[in-house]
C-alpha positions as MATLAB code, in Angstrom:
seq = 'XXXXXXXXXXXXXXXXXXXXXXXXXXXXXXXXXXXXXXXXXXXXXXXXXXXXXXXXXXXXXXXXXXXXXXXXXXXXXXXXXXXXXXXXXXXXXXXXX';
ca = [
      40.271    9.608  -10.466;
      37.695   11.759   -8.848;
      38.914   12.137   -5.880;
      42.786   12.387   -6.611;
      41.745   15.574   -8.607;
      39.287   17.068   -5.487;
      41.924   16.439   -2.991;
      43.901   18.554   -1.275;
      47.580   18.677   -2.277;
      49.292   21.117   -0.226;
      48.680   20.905    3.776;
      47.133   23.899    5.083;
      49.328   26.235    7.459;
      50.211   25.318   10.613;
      48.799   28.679   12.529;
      46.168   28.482   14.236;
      44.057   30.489   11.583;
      42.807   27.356   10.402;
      42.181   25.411   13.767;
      40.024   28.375   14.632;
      38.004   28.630   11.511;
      37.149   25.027   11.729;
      36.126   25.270   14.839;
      33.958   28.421   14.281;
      32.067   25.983   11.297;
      31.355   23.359   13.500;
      30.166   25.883   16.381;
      27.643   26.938   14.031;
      26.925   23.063   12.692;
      25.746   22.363   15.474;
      24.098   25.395   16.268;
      21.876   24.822   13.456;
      21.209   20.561   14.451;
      19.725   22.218   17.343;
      17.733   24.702   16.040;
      16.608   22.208   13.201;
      15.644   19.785   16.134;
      14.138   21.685   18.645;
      11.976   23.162   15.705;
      11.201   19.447   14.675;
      10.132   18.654   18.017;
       8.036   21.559   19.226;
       6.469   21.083   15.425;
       5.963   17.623   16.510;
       4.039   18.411   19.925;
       2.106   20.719   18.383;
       0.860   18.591   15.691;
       0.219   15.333   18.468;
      -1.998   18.103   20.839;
      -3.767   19.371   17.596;
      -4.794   15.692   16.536;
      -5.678   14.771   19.942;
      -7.557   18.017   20.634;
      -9.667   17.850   16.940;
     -10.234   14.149   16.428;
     -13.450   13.786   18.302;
     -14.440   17.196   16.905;
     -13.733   16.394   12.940;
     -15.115   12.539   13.434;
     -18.237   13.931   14.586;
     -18.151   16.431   11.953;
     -17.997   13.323    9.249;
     -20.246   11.055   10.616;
     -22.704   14.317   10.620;
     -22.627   14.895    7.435;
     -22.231   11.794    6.045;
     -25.809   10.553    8.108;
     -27.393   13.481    6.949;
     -28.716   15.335    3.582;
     -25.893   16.943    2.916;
     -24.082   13.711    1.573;
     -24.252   14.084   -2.331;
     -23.006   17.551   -1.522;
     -20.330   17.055    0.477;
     -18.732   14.300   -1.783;
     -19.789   16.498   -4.995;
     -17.250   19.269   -3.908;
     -14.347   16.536   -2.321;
     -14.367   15.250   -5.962;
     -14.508   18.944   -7.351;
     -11.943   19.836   -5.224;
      -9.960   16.918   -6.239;
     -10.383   17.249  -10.211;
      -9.471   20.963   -9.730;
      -6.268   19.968   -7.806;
      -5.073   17.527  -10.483;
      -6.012   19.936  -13.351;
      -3.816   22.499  -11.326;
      -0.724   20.193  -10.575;
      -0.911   17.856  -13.646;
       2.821   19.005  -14.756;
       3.718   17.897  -11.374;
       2.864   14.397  -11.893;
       3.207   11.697  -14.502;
      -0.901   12.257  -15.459;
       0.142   14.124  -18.400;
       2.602   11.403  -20.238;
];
């Protein structure tokens, strides 16, 4: 029933008004699937040459401070930082039902 009231019931004119400004939306269609995926891509490198070029860096990092000291600390503010985080968001989630 839907769709008999959505659809079209008159054909549209026969110029070529209409040709062109179909055209002229898919033209820019598919202007924008390109731009979407050559952002998504070059988004994508980036990301791969920053994981490659900080793992070692960050996995020493952890295994630094979780060997020395600085332990208690360093999981003292990670659970700080996580309690603030869900006191923030809580109307985000279902933690408040």
């Amino acid at each position: 029933m839907l769709d008999d009231l959505l659809q079209y019931h008159e054909l549209p004119e026969a110029d070529g008004f209409v040709a062109t400004v179909i055209q002229g939306v898919q033209r820019q269609q598919r202007t924008r699937r390109l731009i979407l995926a050559g952002t998504g891509l070059l988004g994508a490198v980036f990301g791969v040459a920053g994981a490659v070029l900080l793992s070692d860096d960050i996995a020493q990092l952890v295994i630094q401070v979780m060997t020395g000291k600085d332990a208690i600390y360093t999981g003292l503010s990670i659970l700080m930082s996580v309690g603030v985080m869900g006191w923030l968001l809580h109307d985000e989630s279902s933690l408040s039902a």
